[in-house]
N, C-alpha and C positions, 0 to 999 in steps of 0.2 A: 491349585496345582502343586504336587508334590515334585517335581523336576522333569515331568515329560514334555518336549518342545512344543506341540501344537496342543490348545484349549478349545473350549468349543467356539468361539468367536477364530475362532485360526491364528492365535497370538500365543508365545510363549509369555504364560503370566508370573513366572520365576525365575528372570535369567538368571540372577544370583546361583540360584541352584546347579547351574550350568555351567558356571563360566569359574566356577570353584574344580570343579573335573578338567579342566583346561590346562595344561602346561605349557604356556610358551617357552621355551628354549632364547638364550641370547645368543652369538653366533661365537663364542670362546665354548659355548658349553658343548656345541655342535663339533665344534672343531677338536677341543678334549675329549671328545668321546673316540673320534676316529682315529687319535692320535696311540689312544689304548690298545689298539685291536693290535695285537703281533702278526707279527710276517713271521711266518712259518714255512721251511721251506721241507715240502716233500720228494722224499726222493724216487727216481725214475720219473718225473713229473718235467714235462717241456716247460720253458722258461715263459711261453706264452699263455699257458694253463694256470699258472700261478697266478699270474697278472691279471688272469680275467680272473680269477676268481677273489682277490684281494680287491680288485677293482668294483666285484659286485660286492663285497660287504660295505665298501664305500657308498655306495649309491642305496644298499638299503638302510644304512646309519640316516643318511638325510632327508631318507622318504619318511622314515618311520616316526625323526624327530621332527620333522614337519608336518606329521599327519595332521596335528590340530588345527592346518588352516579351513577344513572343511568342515570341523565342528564350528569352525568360529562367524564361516559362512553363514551355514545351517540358521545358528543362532542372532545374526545381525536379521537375515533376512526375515527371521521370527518376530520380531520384536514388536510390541504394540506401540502404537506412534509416539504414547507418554514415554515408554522407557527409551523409544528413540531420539526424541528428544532431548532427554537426559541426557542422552550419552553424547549429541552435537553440539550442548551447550559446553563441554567441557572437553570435544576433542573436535578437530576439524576433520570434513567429511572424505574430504580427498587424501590426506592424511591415513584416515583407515583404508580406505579403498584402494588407494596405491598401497600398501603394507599387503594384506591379501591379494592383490593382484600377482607383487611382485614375487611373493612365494609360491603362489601357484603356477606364476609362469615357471620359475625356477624347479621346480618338480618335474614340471613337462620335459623343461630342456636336458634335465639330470636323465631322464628315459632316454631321450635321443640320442644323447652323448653318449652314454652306454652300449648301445647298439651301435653305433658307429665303430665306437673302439672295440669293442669285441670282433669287427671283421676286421679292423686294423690290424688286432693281435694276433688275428687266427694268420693272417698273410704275413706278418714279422718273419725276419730271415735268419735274427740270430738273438740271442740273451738280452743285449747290449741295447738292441732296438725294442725289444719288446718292454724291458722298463724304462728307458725311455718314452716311451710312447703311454705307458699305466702312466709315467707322473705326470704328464702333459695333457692327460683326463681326468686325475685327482686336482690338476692345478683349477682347468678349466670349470670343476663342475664344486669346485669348493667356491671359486670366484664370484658364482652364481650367488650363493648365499651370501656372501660378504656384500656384495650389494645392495640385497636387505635388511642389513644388520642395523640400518634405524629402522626400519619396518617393523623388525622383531623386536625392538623396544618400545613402536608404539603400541600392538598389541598386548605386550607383556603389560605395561601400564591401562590399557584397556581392559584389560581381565580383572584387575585389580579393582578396578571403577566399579566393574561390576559386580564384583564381588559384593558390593553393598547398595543394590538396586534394590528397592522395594518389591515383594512382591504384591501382584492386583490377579483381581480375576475379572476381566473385560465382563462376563456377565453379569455380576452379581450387582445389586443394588450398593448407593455409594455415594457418601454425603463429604463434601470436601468444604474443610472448613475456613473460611479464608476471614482478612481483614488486615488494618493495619501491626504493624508493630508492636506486643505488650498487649496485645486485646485480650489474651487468655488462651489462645488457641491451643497451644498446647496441654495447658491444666486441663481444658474441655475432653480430648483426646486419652489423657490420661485415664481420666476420671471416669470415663463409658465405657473404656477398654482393657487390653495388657499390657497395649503399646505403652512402650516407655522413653517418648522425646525428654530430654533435655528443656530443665520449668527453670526459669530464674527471670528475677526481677530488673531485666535492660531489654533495653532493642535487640531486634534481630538476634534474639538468642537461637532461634530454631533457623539455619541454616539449608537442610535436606528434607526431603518427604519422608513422615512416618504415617504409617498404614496399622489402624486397629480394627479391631472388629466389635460389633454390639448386638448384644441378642435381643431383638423386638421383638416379643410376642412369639409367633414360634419361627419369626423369620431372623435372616441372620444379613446385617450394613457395614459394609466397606467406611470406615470412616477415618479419612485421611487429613493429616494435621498439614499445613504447607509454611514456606516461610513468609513473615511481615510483607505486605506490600507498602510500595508510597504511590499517588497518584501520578503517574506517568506513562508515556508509552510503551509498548513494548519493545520500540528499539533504542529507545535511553535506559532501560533496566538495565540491571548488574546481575550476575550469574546466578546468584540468591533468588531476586526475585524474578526473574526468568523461568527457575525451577516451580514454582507458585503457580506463574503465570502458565506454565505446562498442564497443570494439573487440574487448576481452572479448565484451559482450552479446549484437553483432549480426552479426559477420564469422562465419559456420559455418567452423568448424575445433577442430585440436589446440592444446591450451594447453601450455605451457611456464613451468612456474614456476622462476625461480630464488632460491635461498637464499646470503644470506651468511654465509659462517660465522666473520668475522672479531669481535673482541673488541668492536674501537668502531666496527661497522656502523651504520647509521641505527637499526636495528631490533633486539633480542634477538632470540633464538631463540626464545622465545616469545612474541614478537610477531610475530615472519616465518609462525611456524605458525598463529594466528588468524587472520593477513590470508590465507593460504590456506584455512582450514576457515571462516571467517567471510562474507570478501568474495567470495574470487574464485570457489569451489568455489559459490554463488549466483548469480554473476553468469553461470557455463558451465553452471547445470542440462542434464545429459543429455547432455553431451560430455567425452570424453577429456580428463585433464589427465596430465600428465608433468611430474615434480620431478626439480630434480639439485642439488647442493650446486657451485655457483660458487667461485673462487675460493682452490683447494684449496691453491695454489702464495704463497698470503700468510698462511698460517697455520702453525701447527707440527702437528704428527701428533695430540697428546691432544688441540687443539681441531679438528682436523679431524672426529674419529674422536665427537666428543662433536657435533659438526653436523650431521651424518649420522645417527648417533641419530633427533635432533631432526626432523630434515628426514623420516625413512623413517615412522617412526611417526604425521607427519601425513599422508603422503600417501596410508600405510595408512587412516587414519580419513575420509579424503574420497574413499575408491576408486580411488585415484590411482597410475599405474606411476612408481618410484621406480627413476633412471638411475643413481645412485651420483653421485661426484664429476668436477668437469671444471676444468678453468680457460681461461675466453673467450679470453685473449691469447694463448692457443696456437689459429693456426688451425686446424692440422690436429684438435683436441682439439672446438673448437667444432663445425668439421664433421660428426665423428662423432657429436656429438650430436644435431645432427637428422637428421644422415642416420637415427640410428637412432628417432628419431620419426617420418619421413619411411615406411621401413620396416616400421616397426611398425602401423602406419594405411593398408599396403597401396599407398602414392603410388610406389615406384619397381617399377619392371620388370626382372625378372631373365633376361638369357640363359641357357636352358637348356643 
């Protein structure tokens, strides 16, 4: 999707694209705007006439700069459950809800009030009363936004979030690459694709989801890098691996686990194999997963050969297709391996 809200699945698959168009306002920026406009006074013009009319450039300063609460509606409501996700693991839900709520009430009530004080003005009996009565509708209907004004900083910061959501396309074919810590994931991702995560030699260096693409044969796979998991539940994870744990749960596709079968990996072998039969083999109920043993070119042959082991025998117990060994920083190596996931799940097209 190139930035149009609804995809063919009914999901906007680039909020990014969307929430970059966005301007939230803070309520100083609301209130400097209004404070700009002159009072200009015409002459032969009743002192009630002024007031309305100064009165409605006020009301349209605050419709206008709050228009964005209905893109931003538009947009939460779009969202496909991954990128909703995302977005409640790092903001709470009532939090945005009350933000939009309160601005859109606040819009309503800015119409009413207007229409109130415009028959107020029109019945005013003299100068005196009649801007009396404009400040006591500027006070009123500016109060309204001031009440929102963490609202409007929690969307402002929302915007921002999103500004760096991945985009997905809920149809497309989509191989999400999971494992522990240091397993490679990202070199793998790399190396198939354009995507460019962040590769370095520690833990949990890959933080957020990066999204590349791979061309099978004449078809074309979503293949997304996610961060380290450790074997645990999903309500003792930390925000990191929660975002993982999303992408497992909620993006339909093939999973990819990888195994390290080095000596001082993050994880043993048998703890690389629980976090497969544990976590992740729970988190894909009813989907395909595919193990390969990472890696194979920083080991010597007896721990290869004893990783492999390890690695086939879990991926026998979770129903799992077991690739053999690969090593990520050989491209052509990585390719093949999801080519032949790609393959094997029917994504590419073969000339007859």
């Amino acid at each position: 999707m190139t930035g149009g809200y609804k995809g063919e699945a009914g999901f906007v698959g680039d909020p990014a694209s969307i929430a970059k168009r966005i301007h939230v306002p803070t309520y100083d920026e609301i209130l400097e705007r209004i404070g700009r406009r002159p009072r200009r006074r015409a002459r032969r013009r009743a002192a009630y006439e002024e007031e309305i009319e100064l009165l409605a450039r006020v009301r349209d300063i605050v419709i206008s700069r709050t228009d964005f609460v209905r893109e931003v509606a538009r947009l939460l409501d779009g969202l496909h459950p991954f990128h909703r996700e995302l977005v409640e693991i790092e903001f709470d839900r009532r939090d945005v809800s009350s933000a939009v709520s309160c601005i859109s009430r606040a819009r309503k009530m800015t119409d009413r009030l207007m229409e109130k004080y415009k028959v107020l003005l029109l019945a005013s009996e003299s100068p005196k009363e009649a801007r009396a009565l404009a400040r006591e509708a500027r006070g009123r209907i500016l109060s309204l936004y001031k009440r929102c004004s963490r609202g409007l900083e929690v969307l402002r910061s929302l915007m921002v979030f999103m500004h760096r959501l991945p985009a997905i396309d809920p149809g497309s074919p989509t191989i999400i690459v999971s494992g522990p810590p240091s397993s490679g994931k990202s070199t793998l991702v790399k190396n198939v694709s354009r995507a460019k995560p962040k590769v370095a030699d520690y833990p949990f260096t890959t933080k957020q989801i990066h999204i590349g693409h791979f061309e099978a044969g004449e078809g074309r796979v979503q293949v997304v890098d996610t961060p380290g998991l450790l074997d645990r539940s999903l309500e003792e994870m930390n925000p990191v691996e929660r975002r993982a744990a999303a992408a497992l749960r909620l993006l339909d596709g093939a999973v990819l686990f990888l195994f390290d079968p080095r000596p001082d990996a993050y994880m043993g072998l048998d703890r690389q194999a629980s976090l497969l039969e544990n976590t992740v083999a729970k988190l894909v109920t009813g989907r395909r997963i595919y193990v390969v043993v990472n890696k194979e070119d920083a080991v010597d042959r007896g721990r290869l050969e004893e990783a492999v082991a390890a690695a086939e025998e879990a991926a026998e117990r979770v129903g799992a297709v077991f690739l053999g060994s690969t090593s990520a920083v050989d491209g052509e190596k990585a390719r093949r391996v999801v080519g032949e996931v790609a393959s094997r799940e029917g994504w590419t097209r073969r000339s007859p």
